[in-house]
C-alpha positions in Angstrom: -80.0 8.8 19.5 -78.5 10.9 22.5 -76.1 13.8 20.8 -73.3 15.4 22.9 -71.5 19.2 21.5 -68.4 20.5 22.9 -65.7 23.1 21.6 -62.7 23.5 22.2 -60.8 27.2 21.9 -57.4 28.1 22.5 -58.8 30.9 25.3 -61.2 28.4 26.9 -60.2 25.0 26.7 -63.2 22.2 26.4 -66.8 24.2 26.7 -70.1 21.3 26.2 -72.3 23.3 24.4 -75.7 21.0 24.8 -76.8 19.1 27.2 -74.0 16.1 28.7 -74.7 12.8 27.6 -75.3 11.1 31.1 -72.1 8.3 30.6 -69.6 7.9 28.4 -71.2 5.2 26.2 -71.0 7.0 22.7 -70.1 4.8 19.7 -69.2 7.8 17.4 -67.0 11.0 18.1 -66.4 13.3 15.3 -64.1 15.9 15.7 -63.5 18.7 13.0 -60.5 20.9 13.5 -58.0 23.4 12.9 -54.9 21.6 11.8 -52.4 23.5 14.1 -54.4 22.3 16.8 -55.1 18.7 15.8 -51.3 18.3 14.8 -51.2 18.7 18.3 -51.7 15.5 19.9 -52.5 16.3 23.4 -56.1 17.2 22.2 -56.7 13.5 21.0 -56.1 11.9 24.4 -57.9 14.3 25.9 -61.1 13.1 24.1 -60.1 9.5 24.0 -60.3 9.9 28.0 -63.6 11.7 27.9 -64.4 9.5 25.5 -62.9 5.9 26.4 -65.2 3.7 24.7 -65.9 5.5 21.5 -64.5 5.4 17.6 -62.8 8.5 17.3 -62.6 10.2 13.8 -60.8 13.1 13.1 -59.9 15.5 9.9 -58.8 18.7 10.0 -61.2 21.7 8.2 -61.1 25.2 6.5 -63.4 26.4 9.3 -65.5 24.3 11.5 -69.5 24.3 12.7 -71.0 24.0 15.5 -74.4 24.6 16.1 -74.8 28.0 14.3 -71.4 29.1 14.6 -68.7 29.4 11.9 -64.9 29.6 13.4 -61.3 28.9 12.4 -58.5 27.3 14.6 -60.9 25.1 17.0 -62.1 22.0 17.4 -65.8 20.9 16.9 -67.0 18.0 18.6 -70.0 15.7 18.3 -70.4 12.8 20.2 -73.3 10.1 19.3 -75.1 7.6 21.5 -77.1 5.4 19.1 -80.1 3.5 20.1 -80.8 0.7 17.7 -78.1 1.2 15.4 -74.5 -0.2 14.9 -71.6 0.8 12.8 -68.2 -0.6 11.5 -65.5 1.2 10.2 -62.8 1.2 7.8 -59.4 2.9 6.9 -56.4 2.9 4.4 -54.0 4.9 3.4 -52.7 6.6 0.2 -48.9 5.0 0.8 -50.2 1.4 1.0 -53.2 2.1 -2.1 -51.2 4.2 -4.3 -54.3 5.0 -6.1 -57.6 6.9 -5.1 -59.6 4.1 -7.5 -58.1 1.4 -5.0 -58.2 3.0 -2.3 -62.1 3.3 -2.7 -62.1 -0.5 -3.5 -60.5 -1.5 0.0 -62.3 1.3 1.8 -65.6 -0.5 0.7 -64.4 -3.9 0.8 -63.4 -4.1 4.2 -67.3 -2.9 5.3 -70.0 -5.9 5.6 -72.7 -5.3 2.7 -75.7 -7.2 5.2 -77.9 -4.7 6.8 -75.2 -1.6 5.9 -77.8 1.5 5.0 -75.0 4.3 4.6 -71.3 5.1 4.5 -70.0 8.5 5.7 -66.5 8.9 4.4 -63.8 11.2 4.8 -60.8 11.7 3.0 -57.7 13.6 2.5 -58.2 16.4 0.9 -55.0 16.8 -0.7 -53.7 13.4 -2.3 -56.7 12.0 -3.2 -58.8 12.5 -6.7 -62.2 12.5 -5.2 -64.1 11.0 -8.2 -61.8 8.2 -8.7 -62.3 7.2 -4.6 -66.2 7.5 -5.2 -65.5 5.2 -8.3 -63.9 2.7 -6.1 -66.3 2.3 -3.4 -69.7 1.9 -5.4 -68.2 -0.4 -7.5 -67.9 -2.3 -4.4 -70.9 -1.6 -2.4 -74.6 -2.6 -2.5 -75.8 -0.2 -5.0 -79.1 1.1 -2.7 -76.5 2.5 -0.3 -75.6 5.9 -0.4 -72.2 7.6 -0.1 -71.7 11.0 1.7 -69.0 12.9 3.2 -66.3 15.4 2.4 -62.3 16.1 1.6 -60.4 17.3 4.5 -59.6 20.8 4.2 -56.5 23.1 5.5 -57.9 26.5 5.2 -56.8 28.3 2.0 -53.6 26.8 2.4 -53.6 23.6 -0.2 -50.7 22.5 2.0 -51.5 19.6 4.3 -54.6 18.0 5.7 -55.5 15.4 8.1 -57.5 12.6 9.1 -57.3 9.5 11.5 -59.5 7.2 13.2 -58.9 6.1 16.8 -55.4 8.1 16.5 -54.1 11.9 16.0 -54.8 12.5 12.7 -52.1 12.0 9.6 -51.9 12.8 6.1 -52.9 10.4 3.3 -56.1 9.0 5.4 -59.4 7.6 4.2 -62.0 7.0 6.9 -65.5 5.2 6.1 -68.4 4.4 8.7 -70.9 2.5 8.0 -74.4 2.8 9.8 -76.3 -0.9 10.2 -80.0 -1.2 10.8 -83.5 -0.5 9.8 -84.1 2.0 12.3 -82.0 4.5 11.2 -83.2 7.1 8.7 -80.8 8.9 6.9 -81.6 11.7 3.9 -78.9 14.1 1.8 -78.9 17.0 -0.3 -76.6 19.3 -2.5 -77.0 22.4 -3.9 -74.5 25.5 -5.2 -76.0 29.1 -5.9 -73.1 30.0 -7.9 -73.9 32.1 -11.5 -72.0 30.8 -15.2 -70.9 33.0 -16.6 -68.9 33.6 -20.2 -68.6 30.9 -23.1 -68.6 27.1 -22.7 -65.2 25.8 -23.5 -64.2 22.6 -24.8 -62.1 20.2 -22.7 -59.4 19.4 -24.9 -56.4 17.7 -22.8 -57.0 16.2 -19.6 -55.9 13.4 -17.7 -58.4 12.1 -14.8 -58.5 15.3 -12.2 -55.6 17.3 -14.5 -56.8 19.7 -16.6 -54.6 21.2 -19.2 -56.6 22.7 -22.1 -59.7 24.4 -22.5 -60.4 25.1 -26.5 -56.6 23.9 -27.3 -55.3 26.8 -25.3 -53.7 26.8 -21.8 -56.7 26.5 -18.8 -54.2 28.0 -16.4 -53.7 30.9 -18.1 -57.7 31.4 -19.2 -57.5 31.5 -15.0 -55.4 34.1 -14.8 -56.8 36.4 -17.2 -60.3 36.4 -15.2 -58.1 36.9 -12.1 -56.0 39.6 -13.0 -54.1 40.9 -9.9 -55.5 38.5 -7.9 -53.9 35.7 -10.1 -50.4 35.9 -7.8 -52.9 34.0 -5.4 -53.1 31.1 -7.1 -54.5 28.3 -6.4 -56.2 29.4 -3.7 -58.4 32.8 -5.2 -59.1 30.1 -8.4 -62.2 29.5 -5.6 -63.4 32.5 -6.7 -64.0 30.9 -10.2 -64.7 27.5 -10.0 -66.0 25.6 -13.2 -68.4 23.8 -14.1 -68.2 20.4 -16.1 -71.3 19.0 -18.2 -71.6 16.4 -20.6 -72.1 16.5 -24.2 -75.2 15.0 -23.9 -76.5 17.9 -21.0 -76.9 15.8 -18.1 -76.4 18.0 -14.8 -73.7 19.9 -14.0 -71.2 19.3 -11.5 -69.1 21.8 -10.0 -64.8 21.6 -9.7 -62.5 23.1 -7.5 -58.7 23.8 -7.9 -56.2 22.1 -5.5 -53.4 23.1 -7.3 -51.5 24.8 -9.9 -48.0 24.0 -11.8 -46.0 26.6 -14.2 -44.0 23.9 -15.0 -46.3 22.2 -17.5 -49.1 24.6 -17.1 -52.0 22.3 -15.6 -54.3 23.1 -12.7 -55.3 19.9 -10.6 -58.8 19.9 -9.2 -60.3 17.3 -6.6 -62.4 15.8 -9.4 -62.2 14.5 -12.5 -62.0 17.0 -16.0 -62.7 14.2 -18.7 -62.0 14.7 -21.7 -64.3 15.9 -24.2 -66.9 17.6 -21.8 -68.1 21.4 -21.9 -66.6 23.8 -19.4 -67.7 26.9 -18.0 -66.3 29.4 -15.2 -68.8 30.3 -12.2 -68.8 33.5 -9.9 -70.2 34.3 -6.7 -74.3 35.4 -6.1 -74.4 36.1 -2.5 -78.1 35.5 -2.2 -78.2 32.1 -4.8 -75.4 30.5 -2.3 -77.5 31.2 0.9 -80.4 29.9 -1.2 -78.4 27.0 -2.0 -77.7 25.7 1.8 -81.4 26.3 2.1 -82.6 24.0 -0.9 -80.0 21.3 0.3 -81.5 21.5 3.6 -84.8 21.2 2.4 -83.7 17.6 0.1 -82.4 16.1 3.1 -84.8 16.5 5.5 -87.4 15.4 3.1 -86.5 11.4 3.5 -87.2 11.5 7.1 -90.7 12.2 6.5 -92.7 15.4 9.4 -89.9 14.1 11.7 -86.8 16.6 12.9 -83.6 15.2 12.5 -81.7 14.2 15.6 -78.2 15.4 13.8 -77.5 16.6 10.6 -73.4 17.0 9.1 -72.8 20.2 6.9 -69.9 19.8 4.9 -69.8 23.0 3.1 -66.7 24.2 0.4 -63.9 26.5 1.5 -65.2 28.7 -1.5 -68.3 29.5 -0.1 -66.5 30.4 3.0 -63.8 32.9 1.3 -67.5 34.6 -0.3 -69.3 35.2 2.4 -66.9 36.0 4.6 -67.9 37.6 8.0 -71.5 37.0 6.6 -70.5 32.9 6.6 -72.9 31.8 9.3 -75.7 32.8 7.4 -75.5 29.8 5.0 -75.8 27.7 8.5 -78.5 30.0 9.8 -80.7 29.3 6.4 -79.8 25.3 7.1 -81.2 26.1 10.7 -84.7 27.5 9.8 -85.1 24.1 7.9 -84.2 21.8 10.4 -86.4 23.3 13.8 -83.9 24.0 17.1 -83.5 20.5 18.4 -81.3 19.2 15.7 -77.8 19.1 16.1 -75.8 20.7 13.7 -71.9 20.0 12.6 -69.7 20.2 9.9 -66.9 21.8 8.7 -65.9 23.6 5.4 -63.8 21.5 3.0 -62.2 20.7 -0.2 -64.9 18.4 -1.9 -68.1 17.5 -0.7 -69.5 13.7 -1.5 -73.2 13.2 -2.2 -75.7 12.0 -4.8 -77.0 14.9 -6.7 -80.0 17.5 -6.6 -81.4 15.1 -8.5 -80.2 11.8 -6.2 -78.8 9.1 -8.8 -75.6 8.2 -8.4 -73.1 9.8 -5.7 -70.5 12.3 -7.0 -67.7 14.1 -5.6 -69.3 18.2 -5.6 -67.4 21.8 -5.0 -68.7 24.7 -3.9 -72.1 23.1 -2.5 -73.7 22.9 1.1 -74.0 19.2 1.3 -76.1 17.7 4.8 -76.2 14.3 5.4 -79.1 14.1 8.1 -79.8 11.3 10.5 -83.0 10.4 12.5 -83.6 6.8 15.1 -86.9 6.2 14.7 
């Protein structure tokens, strides 16, 4: 695996940041963005000419990494040469699905199960219920293959995100790559840091990633009281206090997010499901848990690929984390660093879901407010 970095600023222009790959033979170019600059489209046929023979995929981001640095309003490019493995890809769209369930379907459907050893998937961050798209796609896929990936993000914005493949980016995308081969060795891991905090509340009307009622009384304004004057910020400072869902019979927790809010019927949409029926508690920031939290996920996904260092390893971190740590943000990618060694490649960007199995692997979920690295190795 041969890795190529470049960034590109609005000062600077295009700036490699590793050493060149020596042609232009990379199968893979991942590009995590700003979306006023990837709504520009200048910027895509400028790396579909550096990049002529390469599958391009795009999403825009709530901050993007590179290396060990955190910014806003660039672009952050990876470009991958593989050795001894091959990849296919796949696409829809939420106009011709209609529905995140069938939109995972066709997404896996359209990816050859013979030899396939992962799927990296990202998604719209907006339209799309993120547990119903994971639904979709392992009903579909052979069930020793593992799902990763993220939701698009637009800053703290919840207006408008992108993604495209081979193309400038668009709303209502779904991109899935598959990676072929026994060669490859790929590990994940996921992990939070955030504290509960308060009672555990009852679920009490839902419907799929809508939540209305927590104890027969109005979730939105349970939000709202915790908030105080930093309710008129809604939905965005509902990151501050994100919840987390269990079962009734205790399995592990999984952490939701809020996309949006309406007054109109009181309900809060999140980018996972709410069912029905399952406990509910709010979370809160500890600044020192969340750093040790991108440091334990490190640590799981390095562990599959044995004394070896990763070639390249994909942070996909929630826009949460971000608005918590603030100017102290690239300390969460610094903790990931001390893991991995200084020869692996680091990218990623901060999102609005992250898609991995759990701390405990089993089956994949859809996650907020984790670090989640997907990590790859050629051996």
């Amino acid at each position: 695996m041969k890795i190529e970095q470049k960034r590109w600023t609005a000062l600077r222009g295009w700036q490699t940041i590793s050493e060149p790959l020596s042609d232009s033979a990379a199968q893979l170019v991942l590009v995590f963005g700003g979306r006023a600059q990837l709504e520009n489209s200048d910027r895509f046929f400028e790396i579909k000419k550096m990049y002529p023979h390469a599958r391009i995929l795009l999403n825009t981001t709530s901050g993007e990494i590179l290396d060990t640095r955190v910014t806003d309003d660039t672009l952050a490019l990876t470009a991958v040469y593989f050795q001894k493995t091959s990849l296919h890809f796949s696409s829809v769209t939420m106009s011709e699905c209609g529905d995140s369930h069938i939109a995972g379907l066709k997404l896996a459907e359209k990816l050859p199960a013979d030899g396939l050893v992962h799927v990296f998937v990202i998604s719209d961050g907006q339209m799309v219920n993120g547990t119903e798209l994971i639904n979709g796609m392992t009903a579909k896929l052979p069930p020793q293959v593992a799902i990763t990936g993220g939701l698009a993000g637009d800053g703290a914005n919840f207006s408008k995100t992108l993604v495209g493949i081979d193309a400038p980016p668009s709303e209502g995308n779904l991109v899935a790559v598959g990676f072929y081969g026994s060669h490859l060795k790929v590990g994940y891991g996921s992990f939070g840091g955030w504290d509960p905090f308060g009672p555990e509340r009852l679920i009490t009307k839902a419907e799929k990633n809508i939540l209305y009622e927590l104890d027969n009384h109005s979730a939105l304004e349970l939000y709202k009281l915790y908030l105080g004057d930093k309710a008129d910020g809604l939905p965005g400072t509902a990151l501050l206090f994100p919840l987390s869902i269990r079962t009734p019979d205790g399995s592990e927790a999984i952490v939701r997010t809020v996309l949006n809010i309406s007054e109109e019927d009181q309900s809060m949409t999140f980018a996972g499901n709410m069912p029905k029926g399952t406990y509910a508690r709010l979370m809160r920031a500890n600044f020192d848990r969340l750093i040790e939290g991108a440091t334990k996920a490190a640590s799981i996904s390095r562990e599959p690929l044995g004394a070896s260092e990763p070639e390249l390893a994909i942070l996909i971190s929630c826009v949460g984390r971000k608005l918590v740590l603030d100017r102290q943000i690239e300390k969460e990618v610094d903790s990931v660093r001390s893991i991995f060694g200084r020869k692996t490649k680091l990218t990623g960007f901060y999102s609005y879901g992250e898609i991995s199995p759990g701390f405990h692997a089993g089956r994949c979920e859809l996650h907020n407010q984790t670090m989640t690295i997907t990590t790859f190795r050629e051996e």
